[in-house]
VOBA-1610 file (N, C-alpha, C; in pm, whole numbers, padded with zeros to 5 digits, always signed):
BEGIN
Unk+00359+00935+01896Unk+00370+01079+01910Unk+00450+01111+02036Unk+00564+01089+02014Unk+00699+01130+02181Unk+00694+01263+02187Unk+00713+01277+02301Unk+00724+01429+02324Unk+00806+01513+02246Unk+00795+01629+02214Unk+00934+01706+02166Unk+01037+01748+02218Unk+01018+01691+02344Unk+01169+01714+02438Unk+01273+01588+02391Unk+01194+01483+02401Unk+01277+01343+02389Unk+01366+01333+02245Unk+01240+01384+02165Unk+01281+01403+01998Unk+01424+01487+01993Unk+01377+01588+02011Unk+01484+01668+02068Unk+01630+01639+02086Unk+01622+01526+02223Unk+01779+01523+02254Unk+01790+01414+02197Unk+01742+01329+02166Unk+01728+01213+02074Unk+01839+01251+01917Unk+01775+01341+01862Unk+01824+01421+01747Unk+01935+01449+01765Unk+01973+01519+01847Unk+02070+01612+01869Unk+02197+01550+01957Unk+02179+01452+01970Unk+02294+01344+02020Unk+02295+01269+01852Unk+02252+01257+01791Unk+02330+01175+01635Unk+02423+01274+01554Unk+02528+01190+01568Unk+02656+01229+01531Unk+02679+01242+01370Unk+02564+01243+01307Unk+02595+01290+01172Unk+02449+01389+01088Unk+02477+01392+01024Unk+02366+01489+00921Unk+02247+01409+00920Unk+02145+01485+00934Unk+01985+01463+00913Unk+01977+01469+00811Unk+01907+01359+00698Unk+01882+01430+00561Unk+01744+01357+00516Unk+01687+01302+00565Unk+01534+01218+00581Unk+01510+01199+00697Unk+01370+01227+00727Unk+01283+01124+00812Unk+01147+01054+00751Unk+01123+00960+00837Unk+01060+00840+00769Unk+00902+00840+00870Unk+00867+00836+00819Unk+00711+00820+00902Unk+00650+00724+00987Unk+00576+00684+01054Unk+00569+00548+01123Unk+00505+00454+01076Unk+00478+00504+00948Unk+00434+00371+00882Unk+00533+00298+00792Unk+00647+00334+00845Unk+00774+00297+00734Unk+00762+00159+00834Unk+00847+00061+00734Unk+00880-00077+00793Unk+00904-00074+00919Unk+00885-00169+01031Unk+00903-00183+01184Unk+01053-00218+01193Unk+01043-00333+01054Unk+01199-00340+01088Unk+01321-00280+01082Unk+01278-00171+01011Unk+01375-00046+00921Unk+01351+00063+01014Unk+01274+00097+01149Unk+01264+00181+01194Unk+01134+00244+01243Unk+01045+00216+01129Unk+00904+00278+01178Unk+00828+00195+01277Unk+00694+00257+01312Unk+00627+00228+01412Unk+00467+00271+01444Unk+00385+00200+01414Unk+00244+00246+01413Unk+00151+00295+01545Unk+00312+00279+01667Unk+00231+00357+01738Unk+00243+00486+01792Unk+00341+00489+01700Unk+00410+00628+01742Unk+00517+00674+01865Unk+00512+00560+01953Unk+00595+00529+02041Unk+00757+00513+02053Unk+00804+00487+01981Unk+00937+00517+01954Unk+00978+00576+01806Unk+01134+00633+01807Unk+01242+00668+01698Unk+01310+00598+01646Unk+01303+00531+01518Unk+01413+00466+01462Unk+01527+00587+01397Unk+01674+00518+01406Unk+01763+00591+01363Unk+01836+00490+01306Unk+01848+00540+01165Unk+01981+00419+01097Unk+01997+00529+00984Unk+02047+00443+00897Unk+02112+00469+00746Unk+01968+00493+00621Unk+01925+00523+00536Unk+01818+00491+00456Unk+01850+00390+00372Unk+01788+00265+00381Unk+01763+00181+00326Unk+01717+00179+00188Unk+01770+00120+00057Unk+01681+00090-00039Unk+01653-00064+00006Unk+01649-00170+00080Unk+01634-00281+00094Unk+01502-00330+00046Unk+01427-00232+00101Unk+01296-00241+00070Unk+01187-00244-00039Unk+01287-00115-00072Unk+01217-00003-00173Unk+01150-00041-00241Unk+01149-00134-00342Unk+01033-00167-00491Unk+00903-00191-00355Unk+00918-00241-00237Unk+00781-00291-00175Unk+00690-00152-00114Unk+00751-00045-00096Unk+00723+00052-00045Unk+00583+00139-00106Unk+00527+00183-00080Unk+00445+00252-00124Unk+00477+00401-00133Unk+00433+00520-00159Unk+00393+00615-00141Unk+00427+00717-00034Unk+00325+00666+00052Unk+00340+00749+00176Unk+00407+00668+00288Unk+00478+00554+00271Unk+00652+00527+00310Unk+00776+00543+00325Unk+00763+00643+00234Unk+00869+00703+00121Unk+00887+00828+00258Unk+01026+00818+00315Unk+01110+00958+00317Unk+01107+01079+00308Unk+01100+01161+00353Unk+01079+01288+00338Unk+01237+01326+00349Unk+01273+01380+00268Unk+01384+01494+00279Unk+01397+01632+00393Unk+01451+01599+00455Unk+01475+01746+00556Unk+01591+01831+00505Unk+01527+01984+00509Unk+01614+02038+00477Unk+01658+02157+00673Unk+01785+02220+00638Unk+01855+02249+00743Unk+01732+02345+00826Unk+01649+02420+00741Unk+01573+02496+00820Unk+01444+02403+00889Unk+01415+02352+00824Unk+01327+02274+00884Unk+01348+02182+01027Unk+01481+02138+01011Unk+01587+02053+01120Unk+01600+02196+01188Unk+01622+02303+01188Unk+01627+02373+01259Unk+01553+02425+01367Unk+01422+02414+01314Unk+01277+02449+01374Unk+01253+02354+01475Unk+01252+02183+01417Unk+01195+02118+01472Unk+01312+02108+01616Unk+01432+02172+01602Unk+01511+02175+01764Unk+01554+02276+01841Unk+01412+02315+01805Unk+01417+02477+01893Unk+01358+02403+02022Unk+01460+02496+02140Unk+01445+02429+02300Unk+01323+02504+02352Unk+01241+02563+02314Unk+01152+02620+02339Unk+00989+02598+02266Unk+01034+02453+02144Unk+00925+02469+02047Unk+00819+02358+02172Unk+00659+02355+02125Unk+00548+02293+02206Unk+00600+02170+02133Unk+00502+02068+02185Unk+00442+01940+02146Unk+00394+01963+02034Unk+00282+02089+02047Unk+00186+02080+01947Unk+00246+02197+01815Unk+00335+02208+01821Unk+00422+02317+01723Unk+00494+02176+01668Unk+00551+02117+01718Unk+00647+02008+01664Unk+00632+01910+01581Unk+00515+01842+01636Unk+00417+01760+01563Unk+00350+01826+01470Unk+00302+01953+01452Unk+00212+02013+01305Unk+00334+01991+01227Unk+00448+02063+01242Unk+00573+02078+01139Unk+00619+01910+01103Unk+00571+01794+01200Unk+00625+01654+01119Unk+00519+01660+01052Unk+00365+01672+01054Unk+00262+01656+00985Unk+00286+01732+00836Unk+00333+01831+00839Unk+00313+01921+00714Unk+00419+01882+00606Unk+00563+01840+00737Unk+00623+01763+00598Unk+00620+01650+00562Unk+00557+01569+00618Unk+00461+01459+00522Unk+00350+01511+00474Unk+00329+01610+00412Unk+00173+01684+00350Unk+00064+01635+00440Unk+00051+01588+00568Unk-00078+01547+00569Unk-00090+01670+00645
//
């Protein structure tokens, strides 16, 4: 769980389109991370895929949502509900 500042400029320094994020229970080696402690950034992988489960699986971002989550003014705790909700949990 990184701050939403880091997320932030993290994001907003990648030089191309957002169109998934991946949860931290996605592969370690593909990016995810169970402790919440760091951001993976790459390409989306099917490498994996037939092994994947469920709630592994990608979420699609759409522009408003990417929008929200890089507002210079949003909390910790505003930032993190909006990753929570678009993984439904």
């Amino acid at each position: 769980m990184i701050p939403a500042k880091v997320a932030r400029e993290v994001l907003s320094l990648l030089p191309y389109k957002i169109k998934y994020i991946f949860g931290p229970e996605y592969c370690p080696r593909q990016g995810g991370d169970l402790t919440g402690n760091s951001i993976g950034i790459g390409y989306m992988s099917t490498h994996y895929r037939k092994y994947r489960d469920k709630k592994s699986e990608p979420v699609k971002i759409n522009d408003n949502d990417l929008e929200f989550l890089l507002q210079k003014d949003l909390s910790n705790v505003y930032f993190h509900k909006k990753i929570r909700q678009l993984f439904g949990m």
